[in-house]
C-alpha positions as CSV (number, residue, x, y, z in Angstrom):
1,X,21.4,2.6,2.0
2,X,19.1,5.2,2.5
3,X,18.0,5.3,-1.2
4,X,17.5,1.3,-1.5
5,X,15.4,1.7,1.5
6,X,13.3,4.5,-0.5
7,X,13.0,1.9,-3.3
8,X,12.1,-1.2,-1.2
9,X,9.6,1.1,0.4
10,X,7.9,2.7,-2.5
11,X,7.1,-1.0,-4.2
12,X,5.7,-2.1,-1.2
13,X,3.3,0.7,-1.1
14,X,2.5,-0.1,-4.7
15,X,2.0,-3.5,-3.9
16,X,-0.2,-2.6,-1.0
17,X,-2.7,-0.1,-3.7
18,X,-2.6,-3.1,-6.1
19,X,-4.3,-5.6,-4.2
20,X,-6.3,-3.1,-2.0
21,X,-8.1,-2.4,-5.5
22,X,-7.9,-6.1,-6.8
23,X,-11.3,-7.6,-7.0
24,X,-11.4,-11.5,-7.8
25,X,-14.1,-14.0,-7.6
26,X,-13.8,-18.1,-6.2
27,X,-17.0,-20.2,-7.5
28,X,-17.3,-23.7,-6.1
29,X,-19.1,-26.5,-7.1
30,X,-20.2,-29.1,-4.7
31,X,-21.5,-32.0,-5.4
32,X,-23.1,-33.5,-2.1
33,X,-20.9,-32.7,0.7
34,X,-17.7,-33.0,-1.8
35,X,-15.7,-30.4,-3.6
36,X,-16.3,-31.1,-7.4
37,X,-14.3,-28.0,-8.5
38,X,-13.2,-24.8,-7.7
39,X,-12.4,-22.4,-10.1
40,X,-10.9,-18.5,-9.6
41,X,-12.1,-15.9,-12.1
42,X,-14.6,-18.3,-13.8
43,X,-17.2,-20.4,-13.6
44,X,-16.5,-23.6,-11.8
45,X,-17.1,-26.9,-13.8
46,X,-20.4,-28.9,-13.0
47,X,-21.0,-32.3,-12.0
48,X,-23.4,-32.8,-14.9
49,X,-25.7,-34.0,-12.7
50,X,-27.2,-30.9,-11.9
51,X,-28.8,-30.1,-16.2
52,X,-30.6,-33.3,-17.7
53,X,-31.4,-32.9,-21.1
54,X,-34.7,-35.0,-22.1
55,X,-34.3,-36.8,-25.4
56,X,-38.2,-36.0,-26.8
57,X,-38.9,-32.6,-26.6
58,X,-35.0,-31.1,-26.9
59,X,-35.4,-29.1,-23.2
60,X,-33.3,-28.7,-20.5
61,X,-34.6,-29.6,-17.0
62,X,-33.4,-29.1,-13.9
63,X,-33.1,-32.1,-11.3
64,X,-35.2,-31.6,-8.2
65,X,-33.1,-33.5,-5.8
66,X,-30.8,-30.5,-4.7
67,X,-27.4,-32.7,-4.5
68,X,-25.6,-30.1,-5.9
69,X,-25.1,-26.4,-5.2
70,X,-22.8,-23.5,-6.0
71,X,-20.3,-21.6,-3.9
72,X,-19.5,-18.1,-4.3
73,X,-17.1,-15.8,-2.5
74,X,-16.3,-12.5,-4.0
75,X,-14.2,-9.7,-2.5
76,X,-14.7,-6.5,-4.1
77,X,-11.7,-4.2,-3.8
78,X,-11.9,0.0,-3.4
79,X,-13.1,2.0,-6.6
80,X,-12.1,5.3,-5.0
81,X,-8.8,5.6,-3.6
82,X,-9.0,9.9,-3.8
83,X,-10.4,10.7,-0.4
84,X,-11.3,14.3,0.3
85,X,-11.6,16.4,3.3
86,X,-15.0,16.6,3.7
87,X,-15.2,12.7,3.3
88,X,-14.0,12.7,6.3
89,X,-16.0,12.8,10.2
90,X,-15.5,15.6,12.5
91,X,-13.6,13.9,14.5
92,X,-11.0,12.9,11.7
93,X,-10.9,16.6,10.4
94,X,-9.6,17.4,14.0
95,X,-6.8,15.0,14.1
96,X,-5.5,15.7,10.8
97,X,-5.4,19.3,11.5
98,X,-3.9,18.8,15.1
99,X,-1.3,16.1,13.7
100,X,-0.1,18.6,11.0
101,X,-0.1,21.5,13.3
102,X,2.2,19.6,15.6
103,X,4.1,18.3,13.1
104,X,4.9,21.6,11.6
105,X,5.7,22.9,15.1
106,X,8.3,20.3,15.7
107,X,11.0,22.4,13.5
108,X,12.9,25.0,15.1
109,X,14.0,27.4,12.6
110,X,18.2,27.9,13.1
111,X,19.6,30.8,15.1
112,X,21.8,32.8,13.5
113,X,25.1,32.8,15.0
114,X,26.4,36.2,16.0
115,X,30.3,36.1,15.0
116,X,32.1,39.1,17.0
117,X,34.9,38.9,15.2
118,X,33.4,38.9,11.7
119,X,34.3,42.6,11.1
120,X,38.0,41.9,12.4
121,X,40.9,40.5,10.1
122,X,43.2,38.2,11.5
123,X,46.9,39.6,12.7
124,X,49.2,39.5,10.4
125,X,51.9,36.6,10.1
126,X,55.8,37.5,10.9
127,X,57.1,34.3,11.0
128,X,55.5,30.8,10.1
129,X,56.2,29.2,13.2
130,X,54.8,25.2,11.2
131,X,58.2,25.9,8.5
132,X,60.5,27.0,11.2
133,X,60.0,24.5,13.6
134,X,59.5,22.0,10.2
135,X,56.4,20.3,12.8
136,X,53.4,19.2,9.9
137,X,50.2,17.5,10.5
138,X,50.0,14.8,8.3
């Protein structure tokens, strides 16, 4: 159980570093006050209202009558996931050295038992009292 916990645990934690450094881009296009398209990733599709193309002299010109705009959102995720030490404020250097000094503190190295009768054999055995009485642990 312990070790399928460890597993479930360890791809969650991957999970969490791959979206914390997933960047992605929405881009909407709105045509008035309604949602022509929305696109992740890409450009979202225009209206084709927006671009005119005149017939006579082969340029593009853009309509003046602002009906349309575009929507961006963009979440940038984290480039640097290596923090250091000194990266760190004053104040943060002091907790992580108090939390690991604490932490280390909180194992007790074992006593050694002192066994009296380590240097003494056992008496010897007359009679085996378990055959004689024919009394087993099972």
């Amino acid at each position: 159980m312990k070790v399928f916990c460890f597993k479930i645990l360890s791809f969650l934690m991957a999970l969490i570093v791959l979206f914390s450094t997933f960047s992605f881009t929405m881009n909407s296009h709105y045509c008035g006050d309604y949602l022509v398209d929305s696109a992740w990733f890409v450009d979202a599709d225009s209206c084709g209202m927006s671009v005119a193309k005149d017939q006579h002299s082969h340029e593009k010109s853009i309509m003046k009558d602002g009906c349309c705009n575009d929507v961006t959102w963009t979440i940038d995720g984290q480039d640097d996931l290596k923090i250091t030490f000194e990266d760190l404020t004053h104040e943060q250097q002091l907790f992580v050295v108090s939390f690991i000094y604490s932490y280390i503190n909180l194992f007790e190295g074992l006593e050694t038992k002192n066994n009296a009768f380590g240097d003494y054999s056992p008496p010897p055995l007359i009679k085996d009292v378990q055959v004689l009485h024919q009394t087993f642990l099972i």
